[in-house]
matplotlib code that plots the C-alpha trace (Angstrom):
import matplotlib.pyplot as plt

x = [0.0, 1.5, -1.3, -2.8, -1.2, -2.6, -1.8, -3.7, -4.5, -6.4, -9.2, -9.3, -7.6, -6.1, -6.1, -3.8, -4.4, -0.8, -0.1, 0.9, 2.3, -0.4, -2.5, -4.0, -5.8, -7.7, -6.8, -7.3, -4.8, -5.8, -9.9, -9.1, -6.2, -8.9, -12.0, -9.7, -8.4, -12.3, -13.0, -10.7, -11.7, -15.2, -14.6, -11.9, -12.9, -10.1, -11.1, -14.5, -13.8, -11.8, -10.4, -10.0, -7.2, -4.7, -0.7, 0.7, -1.3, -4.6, -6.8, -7.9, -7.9, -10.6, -10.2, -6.9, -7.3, -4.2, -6.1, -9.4, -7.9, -6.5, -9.9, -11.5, -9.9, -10.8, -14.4, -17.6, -17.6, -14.3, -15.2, -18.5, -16.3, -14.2, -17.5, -18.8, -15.4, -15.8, -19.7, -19.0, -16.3, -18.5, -21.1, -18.7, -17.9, -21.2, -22.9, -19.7, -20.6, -17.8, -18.5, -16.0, -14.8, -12.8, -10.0, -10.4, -6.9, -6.6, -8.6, -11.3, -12.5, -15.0, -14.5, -12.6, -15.1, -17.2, -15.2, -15.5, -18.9, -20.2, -18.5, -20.4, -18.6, -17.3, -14.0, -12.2, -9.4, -10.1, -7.9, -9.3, -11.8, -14.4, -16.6, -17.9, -16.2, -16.9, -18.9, -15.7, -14.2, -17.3, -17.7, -20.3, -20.8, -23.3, -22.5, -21.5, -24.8, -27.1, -25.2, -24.8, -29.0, -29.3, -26.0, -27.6, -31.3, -31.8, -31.8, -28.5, -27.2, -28.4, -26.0, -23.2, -23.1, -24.5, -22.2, -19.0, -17.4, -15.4, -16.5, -14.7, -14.9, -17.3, -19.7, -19.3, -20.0, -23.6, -24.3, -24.2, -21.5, -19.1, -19.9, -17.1, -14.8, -11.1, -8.0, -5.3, -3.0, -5.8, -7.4, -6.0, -6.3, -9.8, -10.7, -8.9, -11.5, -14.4, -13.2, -12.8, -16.3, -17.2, -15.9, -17.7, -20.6, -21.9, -20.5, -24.1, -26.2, -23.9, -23.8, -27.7, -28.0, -25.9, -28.0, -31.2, -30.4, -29.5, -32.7, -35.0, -35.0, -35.8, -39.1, -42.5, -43.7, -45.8, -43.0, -40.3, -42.0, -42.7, -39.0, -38.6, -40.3, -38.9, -35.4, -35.8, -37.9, -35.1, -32.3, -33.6, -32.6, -29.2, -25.9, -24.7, -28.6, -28.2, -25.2, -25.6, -28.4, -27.2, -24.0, -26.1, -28.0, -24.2, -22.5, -20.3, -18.5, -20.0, -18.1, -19.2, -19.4, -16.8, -18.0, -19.7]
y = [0.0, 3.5, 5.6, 4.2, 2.5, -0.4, -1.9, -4.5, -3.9, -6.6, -6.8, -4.0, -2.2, 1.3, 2.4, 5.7, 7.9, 8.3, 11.5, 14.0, 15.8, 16.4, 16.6, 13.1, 14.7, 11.9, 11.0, 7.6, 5.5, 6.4, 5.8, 2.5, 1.1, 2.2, 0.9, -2.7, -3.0, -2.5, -5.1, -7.0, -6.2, -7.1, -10.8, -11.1, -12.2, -11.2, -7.7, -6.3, -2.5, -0.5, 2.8, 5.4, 8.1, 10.5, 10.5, 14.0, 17.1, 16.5, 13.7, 14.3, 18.1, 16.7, 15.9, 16.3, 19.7, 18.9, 15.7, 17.5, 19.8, 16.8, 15.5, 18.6, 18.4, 14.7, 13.6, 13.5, 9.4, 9.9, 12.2, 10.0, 7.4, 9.2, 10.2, 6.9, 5.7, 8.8, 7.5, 3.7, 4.3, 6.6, 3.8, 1.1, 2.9, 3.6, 0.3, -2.0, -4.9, -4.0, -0.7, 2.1, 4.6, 7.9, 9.3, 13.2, 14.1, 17.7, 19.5, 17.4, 19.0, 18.4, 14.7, 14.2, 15.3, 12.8, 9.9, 10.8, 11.7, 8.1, 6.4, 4.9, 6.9, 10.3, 11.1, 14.6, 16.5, 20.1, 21.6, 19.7, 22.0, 20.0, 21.4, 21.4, 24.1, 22.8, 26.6, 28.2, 26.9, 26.5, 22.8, 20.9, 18.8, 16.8, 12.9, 14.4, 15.9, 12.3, 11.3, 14.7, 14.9, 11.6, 12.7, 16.3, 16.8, 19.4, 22.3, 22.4, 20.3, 23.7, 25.9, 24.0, 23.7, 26.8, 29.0, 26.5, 27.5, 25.5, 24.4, 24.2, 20.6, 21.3, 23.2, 20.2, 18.0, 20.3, 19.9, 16.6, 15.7, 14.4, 12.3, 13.5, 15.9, 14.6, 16.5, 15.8, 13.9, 11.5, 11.0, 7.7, 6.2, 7.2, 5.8, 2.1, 2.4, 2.7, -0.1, -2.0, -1.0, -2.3, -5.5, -6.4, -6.6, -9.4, -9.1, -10.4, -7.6, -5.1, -6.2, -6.5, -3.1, -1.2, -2.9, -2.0, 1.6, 1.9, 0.9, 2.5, 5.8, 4.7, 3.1, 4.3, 3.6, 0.7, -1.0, 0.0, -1.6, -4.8, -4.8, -4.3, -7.0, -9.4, -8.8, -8.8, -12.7, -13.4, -12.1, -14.2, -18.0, -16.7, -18.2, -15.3, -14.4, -17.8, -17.3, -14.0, -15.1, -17.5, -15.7, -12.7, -16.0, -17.8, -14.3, -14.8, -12.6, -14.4, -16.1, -15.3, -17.0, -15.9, -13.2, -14.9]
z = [0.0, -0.8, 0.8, 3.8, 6.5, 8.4, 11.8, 13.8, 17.4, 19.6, 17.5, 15.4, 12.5, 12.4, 8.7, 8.4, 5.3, 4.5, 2.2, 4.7, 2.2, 0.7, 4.1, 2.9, 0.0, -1.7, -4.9, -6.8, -5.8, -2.4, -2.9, -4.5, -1.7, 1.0, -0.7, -1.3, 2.5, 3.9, 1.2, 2.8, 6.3, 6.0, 6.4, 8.5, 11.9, 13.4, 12.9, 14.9, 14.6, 11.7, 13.1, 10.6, 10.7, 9.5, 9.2, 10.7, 11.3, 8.7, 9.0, 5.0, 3.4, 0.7, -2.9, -4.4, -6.3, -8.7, -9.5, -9.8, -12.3, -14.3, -14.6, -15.7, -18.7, -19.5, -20.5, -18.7, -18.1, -17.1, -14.3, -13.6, -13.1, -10.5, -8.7, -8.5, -7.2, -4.2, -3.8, -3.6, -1.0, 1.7, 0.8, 1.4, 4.9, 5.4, 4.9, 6.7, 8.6, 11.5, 13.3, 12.2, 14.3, 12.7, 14.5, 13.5, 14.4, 12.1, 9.6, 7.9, 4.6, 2.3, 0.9, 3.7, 6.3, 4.0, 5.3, 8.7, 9.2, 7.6, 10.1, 13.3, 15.5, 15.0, 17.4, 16.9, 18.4, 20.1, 17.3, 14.6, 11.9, 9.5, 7.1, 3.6, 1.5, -2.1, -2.7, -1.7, -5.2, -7.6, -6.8, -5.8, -2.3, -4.1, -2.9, 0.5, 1.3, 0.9, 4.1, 5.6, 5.7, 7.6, 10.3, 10.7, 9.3, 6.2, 8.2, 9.3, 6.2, 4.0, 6.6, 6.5, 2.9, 2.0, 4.2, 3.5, 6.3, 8.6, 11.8, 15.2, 16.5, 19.6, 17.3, 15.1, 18.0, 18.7, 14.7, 15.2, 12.7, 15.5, 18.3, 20.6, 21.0, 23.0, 23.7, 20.9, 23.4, 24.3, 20.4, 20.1, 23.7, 23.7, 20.3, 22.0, 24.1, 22.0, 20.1, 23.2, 24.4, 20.9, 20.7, 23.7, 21.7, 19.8, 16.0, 14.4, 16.7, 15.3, 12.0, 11.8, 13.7, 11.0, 8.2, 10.3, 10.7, 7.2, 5.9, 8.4, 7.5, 3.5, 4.9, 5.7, 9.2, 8.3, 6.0, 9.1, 11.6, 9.6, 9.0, 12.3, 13.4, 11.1, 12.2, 15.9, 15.7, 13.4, 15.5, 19.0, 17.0, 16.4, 18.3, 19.6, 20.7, 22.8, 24.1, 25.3, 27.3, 28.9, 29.7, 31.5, 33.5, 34.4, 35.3, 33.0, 30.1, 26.7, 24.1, 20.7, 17.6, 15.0, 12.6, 9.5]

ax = plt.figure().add_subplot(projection="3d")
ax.plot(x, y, z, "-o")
ax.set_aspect("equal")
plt.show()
């Protein structure tokens, strides 16, 4: 890999965006070696949480503007193509069996406060400044602002975007685009934790859950709670259902079944 580094703690992966640089601008190479290692990731048993961060000061300063300029002056489907790669990826993020948790250690802007706001869990540093500033330049946040709606609601999604400014992390944090906001020095201690907290959990229920939020909001009430229903008869014949049980009964820590 030449843009992201990965290391394996316990039982979860920190993936690095590695292009300080370029203050881990995204470019292709890097959208494809991330989209491959979550690939990867998503059947690996060993793995129960991916932590997602950035090498030096910036945890991702957006889309590579020497790269966008390239495109500009290559065809349409050429540039489709390199929107679709930037839509499949937050998707891929979004929709991940394991829970993710992003590691906001600097400036997150515009397709890089993309990645971190579709992850489960949204950790940032005091110092760290997101925000959308495609308007700034005459672009448009347009595959950002699908996921930004559900994070935030329209109202504020419309000010953010609209205004393109950047946001200090605690009015971030009030937006509702980051879950919590950490001192710099403990980022990556508290981010262990929340992966630890995580892996505590049964890997089906979380799986399901994340498939079971993503879907909700999509459905009307009627067609929600039918869903709804389906999934938790389903979800009390499973192993880890069983076990879980029986653990809380015995007083005992439970033992769950490997993922997939």
């Amino acid at each position: 890999m030449n843009t992201i580094r990965i290391e394996l703690e316990e039982h979860w992966a920190w993936i690095t965006l590695n292009r300080p640089d370029k203050r881990n601008a995204l470019n292709g190479e890097l959208m494809d070696e991330l989209d491959q290692v979550l690939a990867e990731f998503e059947t690996k048993a060993e793995v129960r949480v991916v932590i997602l961060t950035g090498e030096g000061n910036a945890f991702c300063s957006g889309l590579d503007l020497e790269a966008l300029q390239q495109l500009s002056r290559k065809s349409y489907g050429e540039s489709l193509q390199d929107s679709q790669r930037y839509a499949n990826l937050l998707k891929r993020i979004y929709l991940h069996p394991k829970p993710s948790i992003a590691a906001v250690n600097g400036p997150a802007i515009a397709g890089g406060c993309g990645l971190a706001s579709v992850c489960d869990i949204t950790l940032a540093a005091t110092t760290a400044k997101i925000g959308y500033t495609e308007a700034k330049i005459g672009f448009v946040p347009a595959i950002v602002s699908y996921f930004l709606i559900r994070s935030v609601g329209e109202k504020h999604a419309r000010e953010i975007l609209l205004t393109a400014r950047l946001l200090q992390a605690t009015e971030a944090q009030r937006l509702g685009l980051i879950s919590e906001v950490i001192d710099p020095s403990q980022l990556r201690s508290r981010a262990q934790e929340v992966a630890r907290e995580l892996c505590e959990n049964s890997p089906h229920s979380l799986e399901t859950t994340k498939s079971l939020l993503a879907r909700m909001s999509a459905l009307d009430l009627d067609s929600a709670l039918n869903y709804a229903c389906k999934i938790n008869a389903e979800s009390r014949f499973t192993p880890d259902c069983a076990e879980g049980v029986t653990a809380f009964l015995e007083k005992r820590p439970p033992q769950w079944s490997k993922f997939r």
